[in-house]
C-alpha positions in Angstrom: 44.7 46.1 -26.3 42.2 43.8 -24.3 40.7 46.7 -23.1 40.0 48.6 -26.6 39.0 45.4 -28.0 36.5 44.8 -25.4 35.3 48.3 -26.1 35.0 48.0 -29.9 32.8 44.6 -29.8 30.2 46.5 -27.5 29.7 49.2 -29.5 29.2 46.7 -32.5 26.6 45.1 -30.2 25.1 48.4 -29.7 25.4 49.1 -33.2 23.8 46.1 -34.3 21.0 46.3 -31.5 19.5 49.5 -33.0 20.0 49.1 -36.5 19.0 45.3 -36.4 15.0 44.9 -37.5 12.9 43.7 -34.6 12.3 39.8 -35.0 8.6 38.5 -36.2 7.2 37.9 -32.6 7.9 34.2 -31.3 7.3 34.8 -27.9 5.1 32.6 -26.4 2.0 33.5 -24.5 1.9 33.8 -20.8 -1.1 32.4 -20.3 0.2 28.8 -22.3 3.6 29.0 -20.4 1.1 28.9 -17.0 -0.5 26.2 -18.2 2.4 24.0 -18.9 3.8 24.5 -15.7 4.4 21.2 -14.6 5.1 20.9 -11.2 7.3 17.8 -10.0 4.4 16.5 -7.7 1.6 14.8 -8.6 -1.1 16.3 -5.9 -3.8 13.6 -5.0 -6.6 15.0 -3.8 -9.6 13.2 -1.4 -13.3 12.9 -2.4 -14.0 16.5 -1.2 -11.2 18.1 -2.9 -9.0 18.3 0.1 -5.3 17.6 -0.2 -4.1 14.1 0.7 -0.3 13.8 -0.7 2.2 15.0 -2.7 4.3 12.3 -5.0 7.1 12.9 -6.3 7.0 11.9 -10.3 9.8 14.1 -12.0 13.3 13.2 -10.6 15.2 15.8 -12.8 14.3 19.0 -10.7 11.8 19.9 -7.9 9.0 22.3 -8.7 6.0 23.4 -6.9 2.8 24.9 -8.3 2.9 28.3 -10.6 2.4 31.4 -8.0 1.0 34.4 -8.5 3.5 37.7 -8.2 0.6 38.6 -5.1 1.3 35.1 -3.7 5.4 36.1 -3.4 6.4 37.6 -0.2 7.2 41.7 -0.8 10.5 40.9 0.6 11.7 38.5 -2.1 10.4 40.9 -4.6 12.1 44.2 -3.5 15.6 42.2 -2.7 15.8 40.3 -6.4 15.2 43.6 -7.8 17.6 45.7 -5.8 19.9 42.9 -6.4 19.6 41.9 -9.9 17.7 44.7 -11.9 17.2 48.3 -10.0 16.0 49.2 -12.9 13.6 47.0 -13.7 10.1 49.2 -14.5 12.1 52.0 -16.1 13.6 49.6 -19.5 12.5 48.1 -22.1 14.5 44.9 -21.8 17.7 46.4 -21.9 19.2 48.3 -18.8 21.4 51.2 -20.7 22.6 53.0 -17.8 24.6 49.2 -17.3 26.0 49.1 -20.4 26.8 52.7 -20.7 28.4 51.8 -17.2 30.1 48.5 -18.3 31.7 50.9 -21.5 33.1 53.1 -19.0 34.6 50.6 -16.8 35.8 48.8 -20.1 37.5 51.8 -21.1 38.8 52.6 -17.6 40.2 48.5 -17.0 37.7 48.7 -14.4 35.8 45.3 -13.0 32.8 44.9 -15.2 29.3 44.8 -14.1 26.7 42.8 -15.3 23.9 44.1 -18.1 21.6 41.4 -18.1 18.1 42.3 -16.6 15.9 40.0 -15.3 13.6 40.0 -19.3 17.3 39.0 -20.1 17.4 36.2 -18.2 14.0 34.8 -18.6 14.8 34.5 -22.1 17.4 31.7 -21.0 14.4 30.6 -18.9 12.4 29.7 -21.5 14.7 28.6 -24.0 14.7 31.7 -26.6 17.6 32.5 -28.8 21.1 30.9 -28.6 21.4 31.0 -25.0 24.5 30.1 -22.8 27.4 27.8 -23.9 30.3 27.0 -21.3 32.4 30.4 -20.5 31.4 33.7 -21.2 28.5 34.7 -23.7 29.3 35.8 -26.9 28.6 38.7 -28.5 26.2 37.4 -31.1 24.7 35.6 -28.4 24.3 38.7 -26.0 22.8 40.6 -29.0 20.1 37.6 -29.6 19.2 37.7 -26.0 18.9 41.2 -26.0 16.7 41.4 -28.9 14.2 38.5 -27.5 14.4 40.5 -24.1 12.5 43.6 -25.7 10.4 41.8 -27.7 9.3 40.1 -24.3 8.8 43.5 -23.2 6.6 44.4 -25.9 4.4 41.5 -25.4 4.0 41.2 -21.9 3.7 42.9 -19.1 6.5 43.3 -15.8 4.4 41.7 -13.7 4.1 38.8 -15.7 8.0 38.8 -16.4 8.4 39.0 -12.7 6.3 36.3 -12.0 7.7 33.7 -14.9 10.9 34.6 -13.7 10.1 33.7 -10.1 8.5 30.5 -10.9 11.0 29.3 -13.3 14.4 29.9 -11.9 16.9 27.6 -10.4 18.1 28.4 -6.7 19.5 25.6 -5.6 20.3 22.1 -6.0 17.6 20.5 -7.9 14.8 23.1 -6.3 13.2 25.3 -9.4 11.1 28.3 -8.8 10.0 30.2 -5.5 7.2 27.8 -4.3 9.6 24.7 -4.0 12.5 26.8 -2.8 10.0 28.1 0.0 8.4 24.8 1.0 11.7 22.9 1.1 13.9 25.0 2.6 12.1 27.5 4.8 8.8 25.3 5.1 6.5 27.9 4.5 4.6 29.2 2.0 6.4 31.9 -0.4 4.6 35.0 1.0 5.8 34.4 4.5 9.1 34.9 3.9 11.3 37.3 5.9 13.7 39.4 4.8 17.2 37.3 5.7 15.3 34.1 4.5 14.6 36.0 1.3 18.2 37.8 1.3 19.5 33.9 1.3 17.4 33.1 -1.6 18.5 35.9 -3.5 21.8 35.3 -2.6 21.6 31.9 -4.6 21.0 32.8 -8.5 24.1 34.1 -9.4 25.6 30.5 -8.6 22.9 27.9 -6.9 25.5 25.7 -5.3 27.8 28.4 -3.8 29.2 27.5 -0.5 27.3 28.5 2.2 30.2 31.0 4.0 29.7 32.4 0.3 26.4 32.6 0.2 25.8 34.2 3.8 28.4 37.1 2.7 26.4 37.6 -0.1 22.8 37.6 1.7 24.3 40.1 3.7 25.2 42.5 1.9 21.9 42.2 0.3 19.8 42.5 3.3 21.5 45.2 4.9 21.3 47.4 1.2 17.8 47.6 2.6 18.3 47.4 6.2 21.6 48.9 6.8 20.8 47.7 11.1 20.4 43.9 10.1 22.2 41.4 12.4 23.3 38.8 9.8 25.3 37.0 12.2 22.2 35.8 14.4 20.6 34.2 10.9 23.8 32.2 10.1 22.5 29.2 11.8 19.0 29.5 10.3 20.3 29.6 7.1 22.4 26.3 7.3 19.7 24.4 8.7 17.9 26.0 5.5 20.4 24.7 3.5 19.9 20.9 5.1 16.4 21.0 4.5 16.8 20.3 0.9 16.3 16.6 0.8 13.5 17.3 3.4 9.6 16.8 2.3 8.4 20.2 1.2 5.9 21.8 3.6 2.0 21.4 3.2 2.8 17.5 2.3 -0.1 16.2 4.9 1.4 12.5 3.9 -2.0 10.9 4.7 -1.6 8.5 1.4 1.6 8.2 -0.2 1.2 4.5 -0.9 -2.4 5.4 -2.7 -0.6 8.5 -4.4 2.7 6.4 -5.6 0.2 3.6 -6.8 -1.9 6.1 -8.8 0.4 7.7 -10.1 1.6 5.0 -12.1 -1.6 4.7 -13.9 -2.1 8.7 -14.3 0.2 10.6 -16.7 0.4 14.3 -17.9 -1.5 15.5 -14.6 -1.0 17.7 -12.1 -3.7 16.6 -10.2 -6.2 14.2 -9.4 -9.5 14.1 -7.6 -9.7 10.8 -5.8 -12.3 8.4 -3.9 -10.3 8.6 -1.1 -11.8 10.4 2.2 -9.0 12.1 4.2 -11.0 11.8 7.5 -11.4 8.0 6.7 -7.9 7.5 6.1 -6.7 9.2 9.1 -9.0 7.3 11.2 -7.7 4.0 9.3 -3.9 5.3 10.4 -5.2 5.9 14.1 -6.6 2.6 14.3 -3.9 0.7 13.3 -1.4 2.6 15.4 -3.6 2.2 18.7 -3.4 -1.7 17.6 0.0 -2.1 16.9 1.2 -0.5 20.1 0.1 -4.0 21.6 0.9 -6.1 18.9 4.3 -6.0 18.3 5.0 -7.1 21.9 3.9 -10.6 19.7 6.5 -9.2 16.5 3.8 -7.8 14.7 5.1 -4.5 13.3 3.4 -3.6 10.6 -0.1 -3.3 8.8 -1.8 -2.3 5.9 -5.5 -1.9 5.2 -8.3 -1.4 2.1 -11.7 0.0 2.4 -14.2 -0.3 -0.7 -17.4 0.9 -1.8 -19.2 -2.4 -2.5 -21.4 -0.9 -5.2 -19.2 1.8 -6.5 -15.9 -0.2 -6.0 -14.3 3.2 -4.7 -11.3 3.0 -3.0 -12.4 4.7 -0.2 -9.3 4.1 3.1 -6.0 2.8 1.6 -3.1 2.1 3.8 -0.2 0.8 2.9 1.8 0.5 5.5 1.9 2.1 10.0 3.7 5.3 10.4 5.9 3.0 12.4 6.8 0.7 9.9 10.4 -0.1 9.4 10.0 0.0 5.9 7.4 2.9 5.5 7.8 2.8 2.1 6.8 -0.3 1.7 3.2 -1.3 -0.1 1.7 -3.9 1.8 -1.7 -3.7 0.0 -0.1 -4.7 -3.0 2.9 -6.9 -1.3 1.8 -10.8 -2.5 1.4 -13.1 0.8 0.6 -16.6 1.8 -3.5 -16.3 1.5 -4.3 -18.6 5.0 -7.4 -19.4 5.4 -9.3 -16.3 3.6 -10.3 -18.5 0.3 -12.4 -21.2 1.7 -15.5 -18.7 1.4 -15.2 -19.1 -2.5 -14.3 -22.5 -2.2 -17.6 -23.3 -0.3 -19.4 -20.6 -2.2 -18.6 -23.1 -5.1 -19.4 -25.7 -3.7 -23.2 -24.7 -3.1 -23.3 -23.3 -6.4 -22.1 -26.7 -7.9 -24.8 -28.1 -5.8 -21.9 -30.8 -4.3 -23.0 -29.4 -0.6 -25.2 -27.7 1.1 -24.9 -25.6 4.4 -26.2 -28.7 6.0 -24.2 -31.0 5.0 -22.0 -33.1 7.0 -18.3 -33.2 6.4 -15.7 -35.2 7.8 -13.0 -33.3 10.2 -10.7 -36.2 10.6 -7.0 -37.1 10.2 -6.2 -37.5 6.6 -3.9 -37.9 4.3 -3.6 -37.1 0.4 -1.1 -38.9 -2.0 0.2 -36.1 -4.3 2.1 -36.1 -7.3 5.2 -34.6 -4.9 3.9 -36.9 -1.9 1.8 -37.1 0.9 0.0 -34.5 2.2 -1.6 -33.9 5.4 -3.0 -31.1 6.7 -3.8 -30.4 9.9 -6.2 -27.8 11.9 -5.4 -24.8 14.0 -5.3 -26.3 16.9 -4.1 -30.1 15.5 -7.6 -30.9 17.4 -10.4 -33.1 15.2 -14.0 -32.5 15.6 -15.5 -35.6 13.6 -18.3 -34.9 11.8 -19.4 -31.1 11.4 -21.6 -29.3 8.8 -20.5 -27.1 5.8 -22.0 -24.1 8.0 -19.9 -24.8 11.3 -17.3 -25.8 8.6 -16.7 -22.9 7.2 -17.0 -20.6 9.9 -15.1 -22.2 12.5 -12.5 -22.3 9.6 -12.0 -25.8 10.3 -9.2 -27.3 7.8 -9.4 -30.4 6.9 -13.1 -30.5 5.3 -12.0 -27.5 3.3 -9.2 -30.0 1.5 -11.7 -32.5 1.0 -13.8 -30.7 -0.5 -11.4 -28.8 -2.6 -10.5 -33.0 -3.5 -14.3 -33.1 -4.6 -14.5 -29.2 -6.7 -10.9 -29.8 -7.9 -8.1 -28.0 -8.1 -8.4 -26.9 -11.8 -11.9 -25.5 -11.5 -11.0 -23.7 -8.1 -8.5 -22.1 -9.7 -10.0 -21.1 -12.7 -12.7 -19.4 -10.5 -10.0 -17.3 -8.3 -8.6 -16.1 -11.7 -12.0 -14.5 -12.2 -12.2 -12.9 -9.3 -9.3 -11.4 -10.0 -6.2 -13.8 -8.5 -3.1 -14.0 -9.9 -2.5 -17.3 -10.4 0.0 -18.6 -13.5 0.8 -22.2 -12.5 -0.8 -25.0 -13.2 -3.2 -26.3 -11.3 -0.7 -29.7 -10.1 1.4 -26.5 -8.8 -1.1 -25.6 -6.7 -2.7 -28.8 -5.3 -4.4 -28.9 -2.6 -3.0 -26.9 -0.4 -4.6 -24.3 -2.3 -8.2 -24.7 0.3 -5.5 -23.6 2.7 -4.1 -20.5 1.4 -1.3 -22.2 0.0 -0.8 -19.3 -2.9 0.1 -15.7 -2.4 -1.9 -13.5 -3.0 -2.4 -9.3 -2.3 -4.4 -8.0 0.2 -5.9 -5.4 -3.3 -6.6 -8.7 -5.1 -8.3 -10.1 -1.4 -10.4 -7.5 -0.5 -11.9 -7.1 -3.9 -12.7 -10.4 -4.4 -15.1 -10.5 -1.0 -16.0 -7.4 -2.5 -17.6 -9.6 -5.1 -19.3 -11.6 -2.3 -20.8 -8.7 -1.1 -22.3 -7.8 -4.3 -24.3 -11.8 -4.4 -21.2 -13.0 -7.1 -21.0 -10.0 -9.3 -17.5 -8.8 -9.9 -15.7 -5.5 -11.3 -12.5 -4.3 -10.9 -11.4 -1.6 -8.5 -12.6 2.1 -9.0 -9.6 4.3 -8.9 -11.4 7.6 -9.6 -14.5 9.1 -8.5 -16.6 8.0 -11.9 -16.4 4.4 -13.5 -18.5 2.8 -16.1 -17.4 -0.8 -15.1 -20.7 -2.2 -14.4 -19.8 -6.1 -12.2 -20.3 -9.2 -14.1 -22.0 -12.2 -12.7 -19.2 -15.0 -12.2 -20.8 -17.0 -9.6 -25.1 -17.8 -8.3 -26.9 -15.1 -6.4 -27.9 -18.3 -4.4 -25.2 -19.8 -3.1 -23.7 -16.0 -2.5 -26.2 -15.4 -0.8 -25.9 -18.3 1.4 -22.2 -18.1 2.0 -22.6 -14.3 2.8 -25.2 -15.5 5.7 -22.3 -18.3 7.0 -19.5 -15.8 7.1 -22.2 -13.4 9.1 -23.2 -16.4 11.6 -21.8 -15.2 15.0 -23.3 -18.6 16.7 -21.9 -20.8 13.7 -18.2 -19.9 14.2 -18.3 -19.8 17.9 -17.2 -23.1 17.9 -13.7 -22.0 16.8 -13.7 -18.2 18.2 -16.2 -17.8 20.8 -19.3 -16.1 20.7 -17.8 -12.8 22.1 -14.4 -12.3 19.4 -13.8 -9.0 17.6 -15.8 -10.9 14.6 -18.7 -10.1 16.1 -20.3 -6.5 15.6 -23.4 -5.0 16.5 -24.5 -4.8 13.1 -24.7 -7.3 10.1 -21.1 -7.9 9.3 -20.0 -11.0 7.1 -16.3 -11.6 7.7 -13.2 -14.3 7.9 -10.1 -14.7 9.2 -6.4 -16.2 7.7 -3.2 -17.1 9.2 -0.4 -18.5 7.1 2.0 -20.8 7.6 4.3 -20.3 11.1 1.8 -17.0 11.6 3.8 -15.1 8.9 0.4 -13.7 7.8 -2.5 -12.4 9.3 -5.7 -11.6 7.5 -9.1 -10.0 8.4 -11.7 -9.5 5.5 -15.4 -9.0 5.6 -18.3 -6.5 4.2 -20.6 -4.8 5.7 -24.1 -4.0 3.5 -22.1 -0.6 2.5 -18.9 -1.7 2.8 -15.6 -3.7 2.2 -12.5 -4.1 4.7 -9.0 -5.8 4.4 -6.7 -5.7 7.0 -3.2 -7.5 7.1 -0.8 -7.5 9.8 2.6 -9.0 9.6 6.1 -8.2 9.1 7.7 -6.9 6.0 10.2 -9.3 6.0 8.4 -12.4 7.1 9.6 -12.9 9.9 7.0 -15.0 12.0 4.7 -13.2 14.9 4.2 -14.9 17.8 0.4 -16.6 18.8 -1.1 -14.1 17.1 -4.3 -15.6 15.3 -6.8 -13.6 13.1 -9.0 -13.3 15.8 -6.5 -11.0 17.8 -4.3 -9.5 14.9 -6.0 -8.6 12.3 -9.8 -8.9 13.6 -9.3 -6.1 16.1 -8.2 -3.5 13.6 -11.1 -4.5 11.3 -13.8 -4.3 13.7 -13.0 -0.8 14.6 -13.0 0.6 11.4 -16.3 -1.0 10.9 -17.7 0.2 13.4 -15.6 3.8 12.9 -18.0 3.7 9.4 -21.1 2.9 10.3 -21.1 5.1 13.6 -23.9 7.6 11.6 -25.6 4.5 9.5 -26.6 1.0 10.2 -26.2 -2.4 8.0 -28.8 -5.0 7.3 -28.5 -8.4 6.7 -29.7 -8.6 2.7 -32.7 -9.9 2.1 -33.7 -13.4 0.8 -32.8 -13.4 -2.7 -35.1 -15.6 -5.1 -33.6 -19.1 -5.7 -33.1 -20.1 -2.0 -35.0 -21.6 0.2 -35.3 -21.7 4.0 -36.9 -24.5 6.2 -36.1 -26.2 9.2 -33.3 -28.8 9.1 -32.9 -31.8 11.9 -29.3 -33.5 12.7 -29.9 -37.5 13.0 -27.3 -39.1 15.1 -25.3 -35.7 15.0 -25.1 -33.5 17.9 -26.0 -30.3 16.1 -29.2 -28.8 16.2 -32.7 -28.6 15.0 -31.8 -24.8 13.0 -33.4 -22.7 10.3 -30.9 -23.3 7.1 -30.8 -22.2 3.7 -30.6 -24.0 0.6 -30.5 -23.7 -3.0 -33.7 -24.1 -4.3 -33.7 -28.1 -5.4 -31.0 -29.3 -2.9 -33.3 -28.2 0.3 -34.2 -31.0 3.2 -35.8 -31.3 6.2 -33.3 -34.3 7.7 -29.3 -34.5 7.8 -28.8 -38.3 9.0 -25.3 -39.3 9.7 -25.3 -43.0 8.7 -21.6 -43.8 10.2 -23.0 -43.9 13.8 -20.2 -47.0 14.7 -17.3 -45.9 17.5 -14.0 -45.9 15.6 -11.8 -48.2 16.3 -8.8 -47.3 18.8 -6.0 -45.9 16.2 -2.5 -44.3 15.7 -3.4 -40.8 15.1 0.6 -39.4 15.6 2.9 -40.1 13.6 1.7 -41.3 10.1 2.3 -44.5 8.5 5.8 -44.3 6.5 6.8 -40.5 7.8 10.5 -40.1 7.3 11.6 -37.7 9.6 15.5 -36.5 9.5 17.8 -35.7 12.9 20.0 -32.4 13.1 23.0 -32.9 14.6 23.3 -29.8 16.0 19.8 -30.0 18.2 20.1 -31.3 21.3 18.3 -35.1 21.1 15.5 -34.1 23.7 14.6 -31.7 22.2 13.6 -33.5 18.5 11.3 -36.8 20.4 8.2 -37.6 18.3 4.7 -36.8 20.0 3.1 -40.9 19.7 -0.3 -40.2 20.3 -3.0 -42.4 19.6 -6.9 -42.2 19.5 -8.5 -44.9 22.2 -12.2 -46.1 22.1 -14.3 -45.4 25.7 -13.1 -48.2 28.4 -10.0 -49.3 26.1 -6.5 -49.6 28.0 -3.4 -50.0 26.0 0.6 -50.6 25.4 2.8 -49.4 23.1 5.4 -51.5 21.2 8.5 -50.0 18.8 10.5 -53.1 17.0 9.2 -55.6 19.6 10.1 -53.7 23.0 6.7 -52.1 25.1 7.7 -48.4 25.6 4.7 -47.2 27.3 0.9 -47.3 28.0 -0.1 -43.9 27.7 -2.3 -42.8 24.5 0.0 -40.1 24.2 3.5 -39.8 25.0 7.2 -38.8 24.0 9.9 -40.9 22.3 13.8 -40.4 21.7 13.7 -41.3 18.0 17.0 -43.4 16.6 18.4 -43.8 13.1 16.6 -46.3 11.3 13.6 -48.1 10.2 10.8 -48.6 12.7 8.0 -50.5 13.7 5.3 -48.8 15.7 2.4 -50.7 17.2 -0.3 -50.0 19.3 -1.4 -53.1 21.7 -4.4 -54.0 23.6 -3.0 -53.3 27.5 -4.2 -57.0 29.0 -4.4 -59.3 25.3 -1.2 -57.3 23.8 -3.4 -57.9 20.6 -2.1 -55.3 18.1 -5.2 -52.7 17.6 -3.0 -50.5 15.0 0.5 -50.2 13.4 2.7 -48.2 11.4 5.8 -47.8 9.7 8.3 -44.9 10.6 12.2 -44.0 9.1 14.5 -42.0 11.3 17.0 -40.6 9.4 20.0 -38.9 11.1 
């Protein structure tokens, strides 16, 4: 009864299939269903068109470009159609000779064989008439598809059917259409693919996520229907590791920016593609430098880097490097990662500064211990090397990156106005300026090496700022936020190899054969280690840290971060030079002579009204012998669990020329050395520091020991 009922709702199908009027045509067009072929990478592409990456923007399925039936290997092509329509080029969208074959094995209670041809089934594909529900197709449904299968037929042609159907069916997994399956799983390109790879593929439409014992049968049988001599058994390994490939990148991914491409694509939308500013030999250069580096570096635990390179006029992104190939979280953006600035700020700070007129690159500024009542205490900052150099001018200042000028003048600027004029060059900063404080001379704000890099890239341009490019055409002309003068000026500082030898030598990584303008930063416990500076062409960032901020070990800027920098540099100007830029109108330059300072008689530049021709230091008295270590009413706290030697306070004091002395804690002489070590005890303490013969007190402070 099954049987004959079987037999009488086909022949109503048929029935219904030739009487039935053909529908008004609603196929779509080939060419638009090309064209919306979305594939589930975003392909960025370097300035010359060349591919840099592939990123990955549509999670539901994986699917390459659109190919071409000539850009399918043969072998896929002959296999599908021996496999899932012989008969292919001889119907019109309906295989008669399998129905006619399915009636007789209805009638006969004989296994039935499947009538849907591959126009069929690309009517499923792209979403015409009823399609599938869950379990077997009815027959109103078979009769829609049917109908929409030859009026595909009549519309296009079978080499366009072929091709639709090879780009847009399912195989396995999440992988849709031939040029992902290909790439993934054989890593290759779809018109290399062999005979048992393409048996395999084959071997997957009837049910994608067959098990692979299943699905190796099947290939089989399928490869040897066309080479009856195939040795199936010696490709069952190759097709499991085929199979294991699926989470695997596809093929022809060079990777050479996928933190660029992941950035971008957040901005870009309904794209396949983009043309970027990017240049791919650049970029791999940038990677190679940075590897060579960090082989030595992280015997000091520095593991990672990132770097920027930008087009100072253009503001082009032209290297972008997010992270080493040896990172332990490659994924991981550290161009865009927010760090603990260092040292990197002062420039606008000083740049400020000039332009306020407050200082010039002459004047003299006091490097001496100091300490600032906040609204959340005292503050003291120190230097680099907890070293004081007295009095030193803005120029040495600044390059030498010496710290404690940089605070006091950030005390003269203020905070408020410093901050307002990081936020225009592009700084996130949200808190108030109390938040900030002083610290904020030092770096004390995070900020990203993308928001870094572009603000010296306003340096470079004499105070003009613009955002970042991030294609190869932008109308963003940059704005004047600071004087051409004092830009100028500060741009000659940070390029003033003699000026900063005082803190890194004449012969440091700073130092190129070219005009280069650069500084350095390290944060707090060397988390962070910064390099920035512009040639006339160009700008370069470089970071190097650790992604979890762990601390590296002595590594300065000068040996971190500097090294990379000056090789890419000097990796972009190896076919063009750099000049220093010429004079711009509002400054002047003249000779300047130091009075009772040891610097010397120089050339320096002013801001036209603020030039002259004599620096006199007027302080010219000895100071008196002081406490320098610790400061008056420190409170420090013991931890138990520290062995006591190894928590003494360094008591260090500064001593005038022929000046012997004693030291005296609550009315007991401890020692007399300037400088020694002392086993702190709970409690409130008196520190003195006596004349040796008189035992007249010369200095004292006030100390609590907490433990």
């Amino acid at each position: 009864m099954q049987r004959n009922n079987y037999w009488l709702g086909l022949c109503l199908w048929l029935g219904a299939l030739f009487f039935t009027p053909s529908y008004a045509s609603g196929i779509p067009d080939f060419a638009m269903i090309k064209q919306q072929h979305q594939s589930s990478d975003f392909q960025l592409l370097d300035r010359q068109g060349r591919l840099l990456q592939l990123q990955r923007v549509n999670w539901q399925r994986r699917q390459g470009s659109w190919l071409g039936i000539e850009q399918v290997s043969p072998a896929l092509v002959r296999l599908l159609l021996h496999a899932e329509d012989r008969r292919f080029y001889d119907h019109g969208g309906v295989d008669w000779y399998a129905v006619a074959g399915t009636v007789w094995s209805s009638l006969w209670g004989q296994r039935l064989r499947g009538t849907s041809t591959l126009s069929m089934q690309l009517v499923d594909l792209l979403g015409l008439g009823s399609g599938r529900t869950v379990g077997q197709r009815s027959w109103s449904a078979k009769w829609d598809q049917a109908r929409w299968a030859q009026q595909l037929e009549s519309e296009w042609t079978k080499a366009q059917i072929l091709e639709a159907y090879l780009n847009l069916v399912p195989f396995r997994g999440e992988l849709v259409g031939v040029d992902a399956m290909s790439k993934v799983m054989w890593q290759k390109q779809a018109f290399a693919l062999t005979f048992p790879e393409a048996a395999l593929a084959v071997a997957m439409l009837p049910s994608p996520n067959a098990p692979l014992t299943q699905l190796q049968q099947r290939s089989c049988i399928l490869w040897r229907g066309i080479e009856p001599q195939a040795d199936c058994a010696a490709h069952n390994w190759y097709n499991q590791r085929a199979i294991l490939r699926l989470a695997r990148p596809a093929w022809g991914n060079p990777n050479d920016a996928p933190h660029w491409a992941f950035y971008l694509s957040q901005y870009v939308s309904a794209q396949n593609s983009l043309q970027t500013s990017v240049d791919q030999v650049l970029q791999r250069q940038a990677q190679a430098i940075i590897q060579h580096h960090l082989v030595d570096l992280v015997k000091a635990n520095a593991n990672d880097a990132a770097l920027v390179v930008l087009d100072n006029q253009s503001g082009q992104v032209i290297a972008y490097i997010g992270s080493s190939s040896y990172s332990r979280a490659a994924q991981f953006d550290h161009v865009q990662a927010k760090r603990q600035a260092g040292s990197t700020l002062k420039p606008f700070l000083y740049q400020l500064a000039i332009d306020q007129r407050r200082i010039t690159a002459a004047s003299l500024l006091a490097d001496t211990a100091a300490q600032f009542s906040t609204p959340y205490g005292l503050y003291v900052p120190q230097n680099y090397d907890e070293q004081f150099m007295g009095w030193v001018s803005a120029r040495v200042a600044l390059a030498g990156s010496i710290n404690i000028p940089a605070v006091r003048l950030l005390g003269q600027v203020g905070v408020d106005e410093f901050q307002a004029y990081l936020q225009k060059l592009g700084f996130d900063l949200p808190y108030s300026a109390d938040y900030y404080g002083l610290g904020l001379a030092l770096g004390g704000v995070e900020v990203s090496l993308w928001q870094l890099t572009n603000a010296y890239r306003s340096l470079a341009n004499l105070g003009a700022y613009s955002a970042i490019c991030l294609s190869l055409a932008c109308d963003d002309a940059p704005q004047p936020i600071a004087g051409r003068a004092a830009s100028w000026i500060t741009q000659q500082i940070l390029s003033d190899n003699t000026a900063r030898a005082v803190t890194f030598g004449l012969d440091s990584a700073l130092n190129t054969p070219f005009w280069t303008a650069v500084k350095t930063g390290t944060s707090k416990d060397m988390r962070d280690n910064w390099t920035v500076g512009f040639s006339q062409r160009y700008t370069v960032g470089v970071w190097v840290g650790n992604t979890d901020g762990s601390a590296m070990h002595n590594v300065s800027g000068v040996s971190g971060a500097a090294p990379i920098w000056h090789d890419m540099m000097r990796f972009l100007h190896q076919d063009q030079s750099s000049f220093a830029p010429p004079v711009v109108e509002g400054v002047v330059c003249q000779p300047v002579q130091f009075v009772n300072h040891v610097e010397a008689t120089r050339q320096e530049c002013f801001v036209q009204g603020t030039e002259r021709a004599e620096v006199v230091l007027q302080d010219t008295t000895v100071t008196a012998s002081r406490i320098l270590s610790p400061l008056n009413q420190a409170i420090y706290a013991l931890d138990p669990e520290i062995p006591p030697t190894q928590q003494q306070i360094v008591i260090k004091a500064q001593v005038t020329q022929g000046t012997t002395v004693k030291w005296r804690i609550d009315n007991e002489i401890v020692s007399d050395q300037p400088e020694f070590n002392w086993l702190p005890r709970p409690g409130k303490h008196n520190i003195e520091l006596l004349h040796q013969h008189t035992l007249q007190p010369l200095d004292s402070i006030h100390i609590e020991i907490r433990g």
